[in-house]
SERO-4910 file (N, C-alpha, C, O; in steps of 0.05 Angstrom, whole numbers):
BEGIN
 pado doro    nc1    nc2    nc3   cac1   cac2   cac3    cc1    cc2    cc3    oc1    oc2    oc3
  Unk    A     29    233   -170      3    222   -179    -12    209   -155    -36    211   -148
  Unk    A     13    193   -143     -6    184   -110    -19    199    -90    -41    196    -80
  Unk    A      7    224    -85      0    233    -69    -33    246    -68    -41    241    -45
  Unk    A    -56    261    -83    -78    261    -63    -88    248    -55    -98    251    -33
  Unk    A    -91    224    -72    -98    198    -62    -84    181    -41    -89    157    -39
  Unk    A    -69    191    -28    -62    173      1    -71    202     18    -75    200     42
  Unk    A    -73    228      4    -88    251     26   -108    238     45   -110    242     70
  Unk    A   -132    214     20   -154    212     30   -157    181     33   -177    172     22
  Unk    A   -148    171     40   -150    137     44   -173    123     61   -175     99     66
  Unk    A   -193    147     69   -219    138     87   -240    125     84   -259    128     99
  Unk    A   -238    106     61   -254     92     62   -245     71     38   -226     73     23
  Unk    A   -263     52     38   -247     26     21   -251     32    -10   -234     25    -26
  Unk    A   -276     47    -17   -275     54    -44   -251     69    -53   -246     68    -77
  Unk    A   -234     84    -35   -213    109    -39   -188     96    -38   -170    107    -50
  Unk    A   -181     57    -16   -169     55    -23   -172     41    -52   -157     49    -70
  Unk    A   -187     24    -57   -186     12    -88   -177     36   -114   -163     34   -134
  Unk    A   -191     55   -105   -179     84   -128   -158     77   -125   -152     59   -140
  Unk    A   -130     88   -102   -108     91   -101    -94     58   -119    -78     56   -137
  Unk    A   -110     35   -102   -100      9   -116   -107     13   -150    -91      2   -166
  Unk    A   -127     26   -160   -132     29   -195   -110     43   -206   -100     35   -227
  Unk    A    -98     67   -193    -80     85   -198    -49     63   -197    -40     61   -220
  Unk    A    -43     56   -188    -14     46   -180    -12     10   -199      5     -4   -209
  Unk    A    -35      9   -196    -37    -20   -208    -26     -8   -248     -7    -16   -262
  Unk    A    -48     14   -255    -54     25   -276    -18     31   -291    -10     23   -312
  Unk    A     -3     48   -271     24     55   -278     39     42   -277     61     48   -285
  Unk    A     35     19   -269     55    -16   -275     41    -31   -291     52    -51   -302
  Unk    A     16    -25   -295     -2    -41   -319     10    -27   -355     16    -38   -376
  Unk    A     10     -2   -348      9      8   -372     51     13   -382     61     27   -400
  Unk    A     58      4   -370     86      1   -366    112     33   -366    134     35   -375
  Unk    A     99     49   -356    101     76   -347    121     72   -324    132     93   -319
  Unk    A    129     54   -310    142     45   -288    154     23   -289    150      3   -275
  Unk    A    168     26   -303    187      0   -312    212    -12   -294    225    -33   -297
  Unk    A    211     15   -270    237     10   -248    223     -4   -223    236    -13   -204
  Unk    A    196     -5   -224    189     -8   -193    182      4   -181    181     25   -192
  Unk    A    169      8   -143    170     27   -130    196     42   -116    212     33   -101
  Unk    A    193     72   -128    220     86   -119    221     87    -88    240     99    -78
  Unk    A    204     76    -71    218     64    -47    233     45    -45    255     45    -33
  Unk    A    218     19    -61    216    -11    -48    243    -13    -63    263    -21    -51
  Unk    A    246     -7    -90    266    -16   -111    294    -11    -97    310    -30    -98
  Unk    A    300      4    -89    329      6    -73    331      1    -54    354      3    -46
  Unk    A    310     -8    -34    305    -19    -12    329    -44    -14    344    -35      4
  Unk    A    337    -60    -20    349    -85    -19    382    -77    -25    400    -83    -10
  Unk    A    383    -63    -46    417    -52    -54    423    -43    -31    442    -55    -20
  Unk    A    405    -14    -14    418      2      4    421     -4     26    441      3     39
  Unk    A    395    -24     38    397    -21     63    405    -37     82    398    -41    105
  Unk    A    422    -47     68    444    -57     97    478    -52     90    497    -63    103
  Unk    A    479    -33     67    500    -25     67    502      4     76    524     12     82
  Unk    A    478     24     76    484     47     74    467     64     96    445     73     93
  Unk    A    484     65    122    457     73    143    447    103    141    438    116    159
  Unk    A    452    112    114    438    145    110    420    139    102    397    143    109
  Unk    A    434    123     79    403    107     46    381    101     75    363    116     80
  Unk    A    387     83     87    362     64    104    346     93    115    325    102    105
  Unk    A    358    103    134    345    123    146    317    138    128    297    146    140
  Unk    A    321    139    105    315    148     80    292    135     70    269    141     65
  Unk    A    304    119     68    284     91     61    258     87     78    234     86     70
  Unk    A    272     83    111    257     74    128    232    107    134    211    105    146
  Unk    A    242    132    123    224    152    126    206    148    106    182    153    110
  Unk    A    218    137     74    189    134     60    176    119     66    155    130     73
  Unk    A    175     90     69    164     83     73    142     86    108    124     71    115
  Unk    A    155    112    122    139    112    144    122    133    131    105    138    148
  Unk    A    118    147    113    104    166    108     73    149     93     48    152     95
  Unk    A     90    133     77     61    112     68     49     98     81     26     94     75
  Unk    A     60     86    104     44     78    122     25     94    139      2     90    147
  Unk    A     42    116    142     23    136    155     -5    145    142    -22    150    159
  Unk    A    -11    149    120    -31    152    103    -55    125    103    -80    128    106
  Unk    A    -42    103     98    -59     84    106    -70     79    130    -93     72    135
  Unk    A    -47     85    150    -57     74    183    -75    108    190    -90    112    210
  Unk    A    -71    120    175    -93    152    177   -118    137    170   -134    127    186
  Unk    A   -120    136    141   -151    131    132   -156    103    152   -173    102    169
  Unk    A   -145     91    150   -153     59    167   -173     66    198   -194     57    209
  Unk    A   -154     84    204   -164     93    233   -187    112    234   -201    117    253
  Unk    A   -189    120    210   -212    134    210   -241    129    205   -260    138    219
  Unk    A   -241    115    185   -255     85    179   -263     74    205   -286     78    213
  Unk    A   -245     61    221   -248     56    243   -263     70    269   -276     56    285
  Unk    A   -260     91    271   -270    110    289   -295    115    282   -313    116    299
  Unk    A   -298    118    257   -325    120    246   -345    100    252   -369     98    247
  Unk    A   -328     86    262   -349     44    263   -346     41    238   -352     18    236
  Unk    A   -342     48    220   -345     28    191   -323     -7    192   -323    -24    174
  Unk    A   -311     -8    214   -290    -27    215   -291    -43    246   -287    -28    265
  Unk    A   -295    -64    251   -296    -67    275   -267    -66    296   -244    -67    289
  Unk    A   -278    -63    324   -259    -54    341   -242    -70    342   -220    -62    346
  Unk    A   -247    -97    338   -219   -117    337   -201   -114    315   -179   -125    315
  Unk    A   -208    -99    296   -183    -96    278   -170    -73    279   -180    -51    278
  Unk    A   -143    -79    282   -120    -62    293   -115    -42    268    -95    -50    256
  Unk    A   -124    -24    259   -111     -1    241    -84     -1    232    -77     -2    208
  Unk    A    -66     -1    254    -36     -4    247    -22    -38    236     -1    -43    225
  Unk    A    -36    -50    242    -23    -80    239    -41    -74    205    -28    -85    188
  Unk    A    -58    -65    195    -74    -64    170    -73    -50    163    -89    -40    147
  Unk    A    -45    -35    174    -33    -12    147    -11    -23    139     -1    -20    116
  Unk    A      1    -39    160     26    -50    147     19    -71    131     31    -70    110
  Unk    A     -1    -94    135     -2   -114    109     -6    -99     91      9    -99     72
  Unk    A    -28    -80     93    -25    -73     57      1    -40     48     -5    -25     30
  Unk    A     18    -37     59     43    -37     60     59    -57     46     70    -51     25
  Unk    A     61    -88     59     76   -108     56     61   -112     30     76   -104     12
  Unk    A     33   -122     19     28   -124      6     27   -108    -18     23   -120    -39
  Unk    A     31    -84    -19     43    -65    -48     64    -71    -52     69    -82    -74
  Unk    A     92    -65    -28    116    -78    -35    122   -107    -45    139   -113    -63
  Unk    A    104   -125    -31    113   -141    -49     99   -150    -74    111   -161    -92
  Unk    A     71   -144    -75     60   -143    -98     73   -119   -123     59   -123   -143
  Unk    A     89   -101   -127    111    -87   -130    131   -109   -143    125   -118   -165
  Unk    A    148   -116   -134    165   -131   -140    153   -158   -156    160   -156   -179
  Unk    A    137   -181   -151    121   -192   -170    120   -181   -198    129   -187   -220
  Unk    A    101   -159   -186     98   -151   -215    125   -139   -234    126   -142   -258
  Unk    A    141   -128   -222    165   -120   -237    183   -146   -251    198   -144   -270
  Unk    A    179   -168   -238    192   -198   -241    174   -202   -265    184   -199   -288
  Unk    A    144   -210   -261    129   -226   -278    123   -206   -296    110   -216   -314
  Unk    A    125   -183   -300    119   -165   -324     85   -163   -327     74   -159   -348
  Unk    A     71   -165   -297     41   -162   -298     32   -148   -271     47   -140   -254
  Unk    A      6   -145   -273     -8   -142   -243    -13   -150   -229    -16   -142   -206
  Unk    A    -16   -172   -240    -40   -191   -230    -36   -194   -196    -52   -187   -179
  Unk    A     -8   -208   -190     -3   -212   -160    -14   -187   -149    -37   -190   -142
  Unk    A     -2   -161   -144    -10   -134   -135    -39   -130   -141    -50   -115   -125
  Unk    A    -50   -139   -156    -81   -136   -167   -100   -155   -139   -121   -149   -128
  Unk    A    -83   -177   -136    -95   -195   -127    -96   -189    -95   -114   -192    -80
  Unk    A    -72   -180    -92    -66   -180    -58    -77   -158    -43    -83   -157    -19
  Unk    A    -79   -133    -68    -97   -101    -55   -123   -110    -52   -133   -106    -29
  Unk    A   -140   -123    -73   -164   -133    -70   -173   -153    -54   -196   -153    -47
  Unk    A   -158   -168    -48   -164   -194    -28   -158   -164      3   -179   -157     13
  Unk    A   -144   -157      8   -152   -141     31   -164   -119     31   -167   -104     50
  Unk    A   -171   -116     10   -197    -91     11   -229   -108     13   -250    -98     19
  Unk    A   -223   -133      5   -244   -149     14   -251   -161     34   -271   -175     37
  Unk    A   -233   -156     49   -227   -167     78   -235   -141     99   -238   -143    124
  Unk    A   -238   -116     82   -242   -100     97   -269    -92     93   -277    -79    111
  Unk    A   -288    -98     71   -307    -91     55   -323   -117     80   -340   -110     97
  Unk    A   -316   -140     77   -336   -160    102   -327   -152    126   -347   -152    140
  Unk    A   -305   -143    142   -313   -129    164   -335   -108    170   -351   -110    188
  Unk    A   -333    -86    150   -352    -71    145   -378    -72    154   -391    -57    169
  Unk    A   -384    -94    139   -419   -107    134   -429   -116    165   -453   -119    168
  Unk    A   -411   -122    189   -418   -133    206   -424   -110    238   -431   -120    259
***
């Protein structure tokens, strides 16, 4: 369901789509385990250096999609030059994962709701400038 939507991550309206989508499948409780990265992330990976390997590829593949559109965004000028693409693929990386887990704890969105939007708003006033 993610995947076309991390195809196209180029701009901030596209990521908020992807944030409506993922927020929507832990909202509507369709995903009751978590993210099938993040969720085994903690069991496997410091016992099992295949699991990690594994792990550490999904999650490089999601970053890659973000630090894609980010950079592109960027190139475009829509983002100013002082903000680093890769350091602002991984917060909002860190921020799904752990907004992810929140929500699987508190049985809501809200945190994940809160943390995609606070940096898509952070990217929405770089924007403007």
């Amino acid at each position: 369901m993610q995947k076309p939507l991390l195809a196209n991550l180029d701009s901030i309206e596209a990521l908020e789509a992807w944030r409506d989508v993922i927020a929507s499948i832990h909202r509507d409780g369709r995903n009751q385990q978590g993210c099938p990265v993040g969720s085994p992330t903690n069991e496997l990976s410091g016992s099992a250096p295949e699991a990690r390997a594994d792990l550490r590829d999904g999650f490089s593949r999601w970053e890659h999609s973000l630090r894609h559109g980010l950079r592109t965004m960027w190139e475009r000028g829509e983002l100013p030059h002082r903000l680093d693409p890769e350091r602002f693929a991984l917060a909002l990386l860190a921020a799904v994962q752990d907004g992810l887990t929140l929500t699987r704890a508190r049985r809501d969105t809200v945190v994940l709701e809160a943390s995609l939007d606070t940096l898509a708003d952070c990217l929405r006033g770089h924007s403007e400038h």
